[in-house]
C-alpha positions in Angstrom: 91.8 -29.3 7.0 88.9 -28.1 9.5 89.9 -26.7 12.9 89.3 -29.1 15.5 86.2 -27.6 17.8 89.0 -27.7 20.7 91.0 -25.4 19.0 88.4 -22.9 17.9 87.4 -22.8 21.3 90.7 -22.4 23.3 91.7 -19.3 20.3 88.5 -18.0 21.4 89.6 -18.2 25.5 93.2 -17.0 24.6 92.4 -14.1 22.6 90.8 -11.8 26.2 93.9 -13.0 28.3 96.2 -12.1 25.6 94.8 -8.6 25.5 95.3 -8.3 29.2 98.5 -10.4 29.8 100.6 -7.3 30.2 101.3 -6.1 33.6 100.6 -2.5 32.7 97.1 -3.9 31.1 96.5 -5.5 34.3 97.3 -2.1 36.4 95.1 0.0 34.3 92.2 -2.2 34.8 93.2 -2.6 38.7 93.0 1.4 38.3 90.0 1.5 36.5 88.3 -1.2 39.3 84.9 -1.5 38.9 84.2 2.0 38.2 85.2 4.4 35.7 88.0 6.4 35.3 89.9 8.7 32.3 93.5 9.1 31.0 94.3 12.0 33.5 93.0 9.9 36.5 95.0 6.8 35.1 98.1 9.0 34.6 97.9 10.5 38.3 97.2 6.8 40.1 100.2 5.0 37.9 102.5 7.7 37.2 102.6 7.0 33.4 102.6 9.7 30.6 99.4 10.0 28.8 100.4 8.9 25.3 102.0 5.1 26.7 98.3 4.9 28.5 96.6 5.6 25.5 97.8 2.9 23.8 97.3 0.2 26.3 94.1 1.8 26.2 93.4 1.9 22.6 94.4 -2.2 22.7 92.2 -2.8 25.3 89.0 -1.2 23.6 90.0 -3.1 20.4 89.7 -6.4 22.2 86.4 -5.5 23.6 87.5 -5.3 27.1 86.7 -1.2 27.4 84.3 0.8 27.1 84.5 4.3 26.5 82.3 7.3 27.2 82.9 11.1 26.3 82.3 13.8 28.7 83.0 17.3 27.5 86.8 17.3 26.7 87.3 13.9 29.3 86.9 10.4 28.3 86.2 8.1 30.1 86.8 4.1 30.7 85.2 1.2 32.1 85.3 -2.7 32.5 82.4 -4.1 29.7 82.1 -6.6 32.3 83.5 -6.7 35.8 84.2 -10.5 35.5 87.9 -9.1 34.6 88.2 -8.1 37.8 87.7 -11.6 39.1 90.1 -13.2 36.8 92.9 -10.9 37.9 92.1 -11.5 41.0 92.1 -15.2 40.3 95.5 -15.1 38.4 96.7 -13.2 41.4 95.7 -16.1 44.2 97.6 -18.9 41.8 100.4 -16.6 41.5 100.3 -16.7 45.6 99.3 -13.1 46.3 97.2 -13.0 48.6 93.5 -11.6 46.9 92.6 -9.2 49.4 96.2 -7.5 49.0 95.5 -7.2 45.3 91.8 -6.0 45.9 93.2 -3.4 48.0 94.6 -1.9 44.3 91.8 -2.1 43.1 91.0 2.2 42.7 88.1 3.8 44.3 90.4 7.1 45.0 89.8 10.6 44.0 93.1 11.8 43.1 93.0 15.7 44.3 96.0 16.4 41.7 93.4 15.1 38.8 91.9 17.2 36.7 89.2 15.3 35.8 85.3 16.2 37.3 85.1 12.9 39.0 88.7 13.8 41.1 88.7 17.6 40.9 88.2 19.5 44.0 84.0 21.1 44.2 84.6 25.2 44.7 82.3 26.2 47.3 81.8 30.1 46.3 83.1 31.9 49.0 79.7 33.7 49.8 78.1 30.6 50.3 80.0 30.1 53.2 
């Protein structure tokens, strides 16, 4: 018997919100936002150790919702399209949270206790001073 074109569609709709449904899915692309960030900046800003990250991580870039990018010994991770953000956000306003509370989350920090080069600290040499 031949899927119904209904069907094929909807497993095709379910399969992205299945890969984010978890709440710690949602956080780490709430900490990712809309610009990059790496496991060491994702462990800082939710206090998770780096291995439980990784996986979420790892399930997320399976479902094609990450992309990732290698920088020396850093990798990092973005949104493959920020249109996630909006349907978080959207989930959020029919859960009735208020949008701009959960935009707020959304991270644009610099973590000064991050290692990473986008977070860590610039040295200015003391004799340029």
């Amino acid at each position: 018997m031949k899927k119904q074109p209904i069907l094929q569609i909807s497993e095709k709709i379910a399969a992205p919100l299945e890969a984010i449904a978890a709440p710690q899915r949602i956080a780490i692309l709430l900490a990712i936002g809309k610009g990059e960030a790496c496991v060491c900046h994702l462990e800082t800003a939710l206090g998770w150790r780096q291995a439980y990250i990784s996986q979420h991580l790892m399930a997320l870039r399976k479902a094609d919702i990450l992309q990732d990018r290698r920088e020396g010994r850093y990798v990092f991770y973005k949104l493959r399209n920020a249109s996630f953000l909006d349907l978080i956000l959207a989930a959020a306003t029919l859960s009735g949270l208020s949008a701009d509370s959960v935009s707020a989350l959304v991270n644009t920090q610099v973590y000064p206790s991050c290692e990473c080069p986008q977070c860590a600290p610039l040295l200015i040499p003391a004799n340029s001073l």
